[in-house]
LORORO-284167 format. One record per atom (N, C-alpha, C): residue in one letter; chain; atom name; x negated, y negated, z negated. Coordinates in Angstrom, 3 decimals. Example, Ala and Ser with C-alpha at 12.3 -4.5 7.8 and 13.67 -1.06 7.14 Angstrom:
[r a; A; N; [-13.190; 5.690; -7.800]],
[r a; A; CA; [-12.300; 4.500; -7.800]],
[r a; A; C; [-13.200; 3.300; -7.800]],
[r s; A; N; [-12.850; 2.250; -7.080]],
[r s; A; CA; [-13.670; 1.060; -7.140]],
[r s; A; C; [-12.900; -0.030; -7.870]],
***
This chain:
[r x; A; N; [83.154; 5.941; 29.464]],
[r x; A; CA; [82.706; 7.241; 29.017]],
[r x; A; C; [83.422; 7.656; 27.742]],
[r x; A; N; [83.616; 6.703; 26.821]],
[r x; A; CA; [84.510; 6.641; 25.453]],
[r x; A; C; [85.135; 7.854; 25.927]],
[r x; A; N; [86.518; 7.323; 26.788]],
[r x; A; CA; [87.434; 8.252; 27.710]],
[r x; A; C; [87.365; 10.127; 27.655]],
[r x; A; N; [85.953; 10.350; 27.708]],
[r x; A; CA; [85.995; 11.502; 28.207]],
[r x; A; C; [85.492; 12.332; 26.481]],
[r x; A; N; [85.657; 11.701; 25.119]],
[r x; A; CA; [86.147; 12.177; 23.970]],
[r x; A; C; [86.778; 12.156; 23.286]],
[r x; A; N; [88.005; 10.906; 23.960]],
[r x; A; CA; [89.306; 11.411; 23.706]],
[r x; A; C; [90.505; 12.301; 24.056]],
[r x; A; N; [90.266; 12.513; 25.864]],
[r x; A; CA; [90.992; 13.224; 26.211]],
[r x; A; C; [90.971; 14.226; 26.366]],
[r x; A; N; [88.899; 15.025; 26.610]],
[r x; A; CA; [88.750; 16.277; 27.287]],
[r x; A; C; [87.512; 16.524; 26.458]],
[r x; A; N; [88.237; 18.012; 25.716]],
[r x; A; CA; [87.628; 18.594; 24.773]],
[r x; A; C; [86.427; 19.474; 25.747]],
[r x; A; N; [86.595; 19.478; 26.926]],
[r x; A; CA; [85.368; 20.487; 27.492]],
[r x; A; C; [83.796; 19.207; 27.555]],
[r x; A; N; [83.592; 18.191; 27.477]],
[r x; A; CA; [82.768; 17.021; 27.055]],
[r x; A; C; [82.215; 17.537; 26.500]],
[r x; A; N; [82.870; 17.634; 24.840]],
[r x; A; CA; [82.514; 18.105; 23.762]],
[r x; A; C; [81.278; 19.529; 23.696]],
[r x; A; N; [82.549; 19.949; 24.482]],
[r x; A; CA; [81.784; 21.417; 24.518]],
[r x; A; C; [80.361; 21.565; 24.866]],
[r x; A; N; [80.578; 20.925; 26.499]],
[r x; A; CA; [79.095; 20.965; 26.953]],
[r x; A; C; [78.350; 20.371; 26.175]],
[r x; A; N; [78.265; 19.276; 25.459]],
[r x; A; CA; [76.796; 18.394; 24.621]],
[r x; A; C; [76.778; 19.811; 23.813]],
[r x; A; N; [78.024; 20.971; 23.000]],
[r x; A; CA; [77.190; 21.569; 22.390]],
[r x; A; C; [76.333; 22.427; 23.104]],
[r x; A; N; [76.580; 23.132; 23.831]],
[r x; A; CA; [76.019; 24.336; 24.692]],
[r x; A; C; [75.101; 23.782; 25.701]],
[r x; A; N; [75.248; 22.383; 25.796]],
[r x; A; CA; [73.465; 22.013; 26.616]],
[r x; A; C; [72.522; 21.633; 25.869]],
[r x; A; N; [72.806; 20.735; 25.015]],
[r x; A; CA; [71.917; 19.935; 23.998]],
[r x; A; C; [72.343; 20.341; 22.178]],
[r x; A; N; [72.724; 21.439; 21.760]],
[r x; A; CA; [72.785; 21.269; 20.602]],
[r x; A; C; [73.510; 20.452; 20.009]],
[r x; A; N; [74.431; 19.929; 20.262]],
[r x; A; CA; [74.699; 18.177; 19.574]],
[r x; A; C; [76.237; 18.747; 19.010]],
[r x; A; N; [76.908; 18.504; 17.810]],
[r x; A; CA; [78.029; 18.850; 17.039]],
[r x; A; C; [78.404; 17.749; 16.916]],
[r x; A; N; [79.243; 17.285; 18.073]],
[r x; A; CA; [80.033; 15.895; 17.778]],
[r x; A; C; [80.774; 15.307; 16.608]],
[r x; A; N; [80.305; 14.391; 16.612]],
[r x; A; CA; [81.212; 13.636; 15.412]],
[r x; A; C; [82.306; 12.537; 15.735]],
[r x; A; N; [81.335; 11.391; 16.099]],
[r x; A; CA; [82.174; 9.848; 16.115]],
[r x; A; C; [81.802; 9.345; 17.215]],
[r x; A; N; [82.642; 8.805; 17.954]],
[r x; A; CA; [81.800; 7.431; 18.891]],
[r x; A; C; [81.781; 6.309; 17.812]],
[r x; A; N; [80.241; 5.692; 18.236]],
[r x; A; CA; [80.172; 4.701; 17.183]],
[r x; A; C; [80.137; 2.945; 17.609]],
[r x; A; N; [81.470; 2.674; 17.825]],
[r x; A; CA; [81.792; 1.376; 18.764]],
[r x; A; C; [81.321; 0.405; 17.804]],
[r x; A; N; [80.756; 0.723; 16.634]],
[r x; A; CA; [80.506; -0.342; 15.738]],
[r x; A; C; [78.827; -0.667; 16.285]],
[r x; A; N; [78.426; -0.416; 16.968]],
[r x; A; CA; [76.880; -0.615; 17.169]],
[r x; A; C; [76.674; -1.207; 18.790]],
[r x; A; N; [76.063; -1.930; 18.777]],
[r x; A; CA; [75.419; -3.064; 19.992]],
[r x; A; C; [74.546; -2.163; 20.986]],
[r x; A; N; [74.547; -2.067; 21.905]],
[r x; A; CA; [73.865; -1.480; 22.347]],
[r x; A; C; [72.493; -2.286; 23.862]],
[r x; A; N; [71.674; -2.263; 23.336]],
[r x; A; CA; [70.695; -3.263; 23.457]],
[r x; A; C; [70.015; -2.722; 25.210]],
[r x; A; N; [70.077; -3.699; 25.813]],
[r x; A; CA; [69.585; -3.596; 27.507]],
[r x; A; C; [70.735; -3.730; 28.122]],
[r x; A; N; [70.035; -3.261; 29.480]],
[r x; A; CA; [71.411; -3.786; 30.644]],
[r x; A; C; [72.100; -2.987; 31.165]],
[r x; A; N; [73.457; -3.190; 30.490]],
[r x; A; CA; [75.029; -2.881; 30.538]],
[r x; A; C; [74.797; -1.925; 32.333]],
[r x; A; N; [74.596; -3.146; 33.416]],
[r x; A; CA; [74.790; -3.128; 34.550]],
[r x; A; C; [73.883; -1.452; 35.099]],
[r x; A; N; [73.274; -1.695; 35.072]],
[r x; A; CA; [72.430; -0.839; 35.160]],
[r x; A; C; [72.589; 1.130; 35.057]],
[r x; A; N; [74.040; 1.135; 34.440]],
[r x; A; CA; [75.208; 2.666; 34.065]],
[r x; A; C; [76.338; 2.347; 34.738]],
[r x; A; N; [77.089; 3.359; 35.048]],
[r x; A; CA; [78.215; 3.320; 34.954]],
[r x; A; C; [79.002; 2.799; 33.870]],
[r x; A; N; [78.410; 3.498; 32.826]],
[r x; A; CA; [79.236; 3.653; 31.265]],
[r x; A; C; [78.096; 3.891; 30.232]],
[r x; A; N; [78.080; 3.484; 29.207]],
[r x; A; CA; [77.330; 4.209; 28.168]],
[r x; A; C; [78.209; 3.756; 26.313]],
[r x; A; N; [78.088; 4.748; 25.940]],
[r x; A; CA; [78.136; 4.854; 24.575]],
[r x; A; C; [77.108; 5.420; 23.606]],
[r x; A; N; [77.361; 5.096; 22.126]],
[r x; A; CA; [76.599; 5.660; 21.376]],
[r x; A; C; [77.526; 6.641; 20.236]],
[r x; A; N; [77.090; 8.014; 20.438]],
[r x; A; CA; [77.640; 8.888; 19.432]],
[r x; A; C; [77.069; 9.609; 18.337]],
[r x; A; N; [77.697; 9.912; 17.240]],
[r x; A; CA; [77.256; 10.204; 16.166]],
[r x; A; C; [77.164; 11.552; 15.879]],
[r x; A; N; [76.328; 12.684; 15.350]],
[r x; A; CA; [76.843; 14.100; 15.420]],
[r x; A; C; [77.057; 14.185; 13.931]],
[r x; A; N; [77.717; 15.603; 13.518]],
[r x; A; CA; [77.830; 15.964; 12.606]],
[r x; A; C; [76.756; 16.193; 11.296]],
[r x; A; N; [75.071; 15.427; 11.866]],
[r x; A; CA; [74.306; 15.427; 10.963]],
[r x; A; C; [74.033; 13.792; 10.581]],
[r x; A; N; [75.157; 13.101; 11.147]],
[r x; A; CA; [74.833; 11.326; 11.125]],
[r x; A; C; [74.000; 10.526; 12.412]],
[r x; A; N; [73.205; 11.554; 12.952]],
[r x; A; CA; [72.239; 11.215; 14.093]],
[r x; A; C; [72.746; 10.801; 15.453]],
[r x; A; N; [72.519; 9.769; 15.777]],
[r x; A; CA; [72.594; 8.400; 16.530]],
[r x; A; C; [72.341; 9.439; 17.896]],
[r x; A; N; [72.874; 9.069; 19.188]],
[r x; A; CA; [72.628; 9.608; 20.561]],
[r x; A; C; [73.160; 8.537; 21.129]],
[r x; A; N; [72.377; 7.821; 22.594]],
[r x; A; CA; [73.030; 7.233; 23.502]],
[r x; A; C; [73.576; 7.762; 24.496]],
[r x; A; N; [74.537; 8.068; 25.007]],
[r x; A; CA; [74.715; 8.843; 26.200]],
[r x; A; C; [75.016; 7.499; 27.351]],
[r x; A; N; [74.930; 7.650; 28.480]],
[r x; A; CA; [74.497; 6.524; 29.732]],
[r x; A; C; [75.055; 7.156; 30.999]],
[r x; A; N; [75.877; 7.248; 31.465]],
[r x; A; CA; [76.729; 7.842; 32.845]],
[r x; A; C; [75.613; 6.907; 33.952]],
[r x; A; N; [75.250; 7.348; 35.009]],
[r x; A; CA; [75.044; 6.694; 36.088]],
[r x; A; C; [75.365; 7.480; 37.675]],
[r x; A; N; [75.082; 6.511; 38.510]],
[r x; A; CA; [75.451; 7.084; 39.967]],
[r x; A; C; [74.467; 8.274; 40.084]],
[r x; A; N; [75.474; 9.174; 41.189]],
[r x; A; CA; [74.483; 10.688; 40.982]],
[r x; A; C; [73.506; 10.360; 41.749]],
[r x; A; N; [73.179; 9.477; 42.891]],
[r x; A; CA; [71.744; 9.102; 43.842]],
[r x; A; C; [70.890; 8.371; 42.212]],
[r x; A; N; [70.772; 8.210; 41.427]],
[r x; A; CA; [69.790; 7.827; 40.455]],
[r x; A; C; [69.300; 8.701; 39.508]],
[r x; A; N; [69.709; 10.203; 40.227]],
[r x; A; CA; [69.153; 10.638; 39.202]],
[r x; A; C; [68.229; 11.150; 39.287]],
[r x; A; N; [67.350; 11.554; 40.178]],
[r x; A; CA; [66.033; 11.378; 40.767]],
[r x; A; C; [65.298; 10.387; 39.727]],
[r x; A; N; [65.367; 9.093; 40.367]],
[r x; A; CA; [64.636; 8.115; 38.940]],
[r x; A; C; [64.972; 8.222; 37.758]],
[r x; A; N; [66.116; 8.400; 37.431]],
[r x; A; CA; [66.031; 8.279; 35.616]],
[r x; A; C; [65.430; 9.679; 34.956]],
[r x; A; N; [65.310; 11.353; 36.154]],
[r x; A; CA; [64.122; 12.126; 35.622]],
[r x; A; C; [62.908; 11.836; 35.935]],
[r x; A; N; [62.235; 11.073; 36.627]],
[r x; A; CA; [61.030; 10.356; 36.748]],
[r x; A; C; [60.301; 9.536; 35.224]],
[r x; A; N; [61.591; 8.743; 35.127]],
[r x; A; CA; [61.265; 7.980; 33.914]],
[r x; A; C; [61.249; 8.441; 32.924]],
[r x; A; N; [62.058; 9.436; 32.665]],
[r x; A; CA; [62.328; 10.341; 31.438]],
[r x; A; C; [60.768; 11.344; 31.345]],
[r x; A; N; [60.117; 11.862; 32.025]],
[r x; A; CA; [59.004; 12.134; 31.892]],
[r x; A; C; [57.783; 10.987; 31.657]],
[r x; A; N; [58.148; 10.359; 32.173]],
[r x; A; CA; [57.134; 9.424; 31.991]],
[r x; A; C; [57.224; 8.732; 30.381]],
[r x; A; N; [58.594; 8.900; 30.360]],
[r x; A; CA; [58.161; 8.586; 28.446]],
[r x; A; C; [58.119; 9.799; 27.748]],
[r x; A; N; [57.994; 10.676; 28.043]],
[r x; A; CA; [58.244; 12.278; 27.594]],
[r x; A; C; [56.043; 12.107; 27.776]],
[r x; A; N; [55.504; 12.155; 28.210]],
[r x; A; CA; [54.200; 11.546; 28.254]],
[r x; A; C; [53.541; 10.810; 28.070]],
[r x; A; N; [54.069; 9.621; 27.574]],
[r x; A; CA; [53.677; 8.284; 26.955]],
[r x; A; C; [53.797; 9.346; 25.474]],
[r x; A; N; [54.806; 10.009; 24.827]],
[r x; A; CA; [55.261; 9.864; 23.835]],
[r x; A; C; [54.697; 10.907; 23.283]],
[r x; A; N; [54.177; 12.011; 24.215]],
[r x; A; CA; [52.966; 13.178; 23.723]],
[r x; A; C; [51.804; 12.169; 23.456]],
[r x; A; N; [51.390; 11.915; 23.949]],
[r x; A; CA; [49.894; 10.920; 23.879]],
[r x; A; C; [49.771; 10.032; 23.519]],
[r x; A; N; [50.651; 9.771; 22.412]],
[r x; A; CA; [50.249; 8.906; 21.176]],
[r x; A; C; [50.989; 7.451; 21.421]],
[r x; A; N; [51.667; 7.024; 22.453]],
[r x; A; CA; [52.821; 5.693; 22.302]],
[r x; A; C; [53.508; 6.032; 20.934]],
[r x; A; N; [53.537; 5.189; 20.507]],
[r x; A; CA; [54.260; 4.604; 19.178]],
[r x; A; C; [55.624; 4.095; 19.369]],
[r x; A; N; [56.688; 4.320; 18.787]],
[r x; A; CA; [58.116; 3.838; 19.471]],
[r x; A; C; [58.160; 2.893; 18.197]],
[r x; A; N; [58.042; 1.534; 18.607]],
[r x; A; CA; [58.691; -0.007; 17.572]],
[r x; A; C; [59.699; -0.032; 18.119]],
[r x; A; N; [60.367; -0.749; 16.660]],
[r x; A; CA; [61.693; -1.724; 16.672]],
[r x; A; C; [61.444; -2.994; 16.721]],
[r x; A; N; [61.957; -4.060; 18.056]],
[r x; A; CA; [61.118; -4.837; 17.493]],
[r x; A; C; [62.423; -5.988; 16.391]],
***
């Protein structure tokens, strides 16, 4: 995924014009914790306010579940789940 902010500035573009996000850095200096296998690709990028984003490529048949799950912590996280580090 790295790949697609070095070569192709339209990437860029879209995180701004879907999500707000003013790219900064990929930040290869940071570990990125769970299973690798589980993406295609994932990185972690930095925007122009310092703020941390994971971005996670996966197969397009998964994306059904990963908006399943994404609500489901989108609802855990209204109703009072607590996000630890552990």
């Amino acid at each position: 995924m790295q790949e697609l902010f070095s070569k192709d500035r339209s990437f860029i573009q879209w995180l701004k014009h879907q999500w707000n996000i003013e790219f900064g850095c990929v930040r290869e200096d940071i570990d990125i914790q769970g299973s690798p296998e589980r993406t295609l690709s994932r990185v972690v990028i930095q925007d122009k306010n310092n703020t941390l984003f994971l971005l996670e490529q996966f197969c397009q048949g998964k994306s059904a579940l990963r908006n399943n799950i994404a609500l489901a912590v989108e609802f855990l996280n209204n109703n009072g789940l607590d996000q630890h580090r552990a």
